[in-house]
N, C-alpha and C positions, 0 to 999 in steps of 0.2 A: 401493386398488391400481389401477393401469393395467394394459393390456393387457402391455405389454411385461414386466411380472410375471409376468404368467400363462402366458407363451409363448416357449421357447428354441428355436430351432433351427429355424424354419417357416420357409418363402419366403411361401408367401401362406396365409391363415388366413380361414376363412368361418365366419360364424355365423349358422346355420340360423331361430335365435328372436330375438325383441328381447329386450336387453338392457339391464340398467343397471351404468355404469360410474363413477369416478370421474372420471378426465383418461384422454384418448388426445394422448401424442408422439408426431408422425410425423416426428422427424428420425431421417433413416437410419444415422447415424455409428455406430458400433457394433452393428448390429443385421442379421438376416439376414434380417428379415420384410422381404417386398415389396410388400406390399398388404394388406387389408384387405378383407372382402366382408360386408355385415350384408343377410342376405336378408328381415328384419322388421323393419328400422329399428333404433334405437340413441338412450337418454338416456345423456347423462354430464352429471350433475351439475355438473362441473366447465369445465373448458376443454378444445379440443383444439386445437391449434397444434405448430406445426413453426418450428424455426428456421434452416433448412438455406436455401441458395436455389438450389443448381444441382440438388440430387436432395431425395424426399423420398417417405413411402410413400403409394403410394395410397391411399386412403380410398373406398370405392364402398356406396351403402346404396341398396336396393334398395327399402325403407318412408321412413320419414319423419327425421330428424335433428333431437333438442333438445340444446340444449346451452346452459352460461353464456354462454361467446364461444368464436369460433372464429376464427383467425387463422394462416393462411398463410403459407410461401416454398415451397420447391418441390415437387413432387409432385401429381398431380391430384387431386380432390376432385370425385366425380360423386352425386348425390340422385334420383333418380329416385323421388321427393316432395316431400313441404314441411322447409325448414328453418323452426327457429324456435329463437332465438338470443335470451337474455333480456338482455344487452348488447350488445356488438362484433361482426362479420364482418368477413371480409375478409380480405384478404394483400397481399404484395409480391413479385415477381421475374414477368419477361414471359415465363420458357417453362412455363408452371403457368397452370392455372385452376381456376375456381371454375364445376361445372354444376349447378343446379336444374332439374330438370323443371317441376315446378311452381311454389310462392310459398317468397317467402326475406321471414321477417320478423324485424327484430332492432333494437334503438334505435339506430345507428348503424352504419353501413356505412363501414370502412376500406377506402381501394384505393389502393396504391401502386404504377402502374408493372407493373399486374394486369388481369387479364381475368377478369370476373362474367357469367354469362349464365341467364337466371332465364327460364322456359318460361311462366310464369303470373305472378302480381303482386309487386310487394314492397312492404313497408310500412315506412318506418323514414329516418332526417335518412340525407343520401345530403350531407356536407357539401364545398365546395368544395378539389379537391385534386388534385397535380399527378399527368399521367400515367395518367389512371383512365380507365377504360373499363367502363362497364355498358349491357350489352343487356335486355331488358325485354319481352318477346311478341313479340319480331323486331325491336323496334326499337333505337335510342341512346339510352339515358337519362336526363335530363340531371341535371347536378351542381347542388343549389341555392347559388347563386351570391351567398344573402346568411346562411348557414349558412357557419361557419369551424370548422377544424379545432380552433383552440385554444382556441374558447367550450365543445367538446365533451368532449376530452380532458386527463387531469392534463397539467403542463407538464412536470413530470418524465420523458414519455416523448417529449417533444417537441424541436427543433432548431429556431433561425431562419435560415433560408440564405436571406439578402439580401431579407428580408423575408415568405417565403413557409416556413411550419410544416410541417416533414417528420415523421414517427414515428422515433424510433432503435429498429430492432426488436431492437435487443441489450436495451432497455429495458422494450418490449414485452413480451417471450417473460419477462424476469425477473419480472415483475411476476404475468404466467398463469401460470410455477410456483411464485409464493409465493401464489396467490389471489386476489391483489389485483385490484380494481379499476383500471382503466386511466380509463372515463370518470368525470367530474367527477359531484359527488353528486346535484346538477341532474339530471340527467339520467336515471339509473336511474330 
């Protein structure tokens, strides 16, 4: 069950203990919740992803965040602890971001067209892609520049526009709610 199961009719919803969950959607279409507040952190098993990009529900955890993958469009997403992501991070759309207080660590870091700001280290391929922006202790991150998007990721979730591998995140988001894996098996 996801949260949105469990909860009709809330604007924002706090949870007092850590939790474990399957998947959390935070795409807002249908739904009245506005946010999200986990005052003891949060596993989900599964994935949490949004596939909205102009709105989408906060998500704010106030301990630590594990998760399969987590992948983004709009809405904020603030940690004030460690993420730890046993595949994918990341999102797309420029008015959303992604904050970690602390260390974000995940086998591959998505940024499409997105803002990452991680307070303490991150561990994980950070591979070459357009429009990305990651901060890192205060600084600019940089993208490895001999790391590609498409040695990481199935191609099935992938586009070539004029020779440069975007995400199709209609692809993306399908694949997180059928379970699927997104990166290539290398990789996990």
């Amino acid at each position: 069950k996801g949260l949105e199961d469990e909860i009709k009719g809330i604007a924002f919803y706090v949870y007092k203990d850590h939790i474990i969950i399957d998947y959390i959607d935070l795409n807002p279409e249908g739904s009245r919740v506005e946010g999200y507040i986990f005052e003891k952190g949060i596993t989900v098993e599964g994935n949490i992803y949004n596939e909205a990009e102009d709105f989408g529900i906060a998500f704010i955890s106030l301990g630590d965040v594990y998760a399969k993958n987590i992948y983004l469009g709009g809405g904020d997403f603030y940690v004030d602890g460690n993420v730890e992501v046993e595949e994918a991070a990341g999102g797309r759309y420029e008015h959303s971001n992604m904050h970690v207080e602390r260390n974000l660590r995940c086998s591959v870091l998505l940024i499409e067209d997105y803002n990452i700001t991680i307070g303490g280290k991150f561990e994980g391929k950070y591979p070459r892609q357009l429009y990305a922006y990651l901060e890192v202790d205060g600084k600019e991150y940089p993208m490895d520049e001999h790391i590609y998007l498409e040695d990481l990721v199935k191609e099935e979730v992938l586009t070539d526009e004029d020779g440069e591998f975007l995400l199709l995140n209609y692809k993306v988001i399908s694949f997180l709610e059928e379970g699927k894996s997104i990166l290539k098996k290398k990789i996990i």
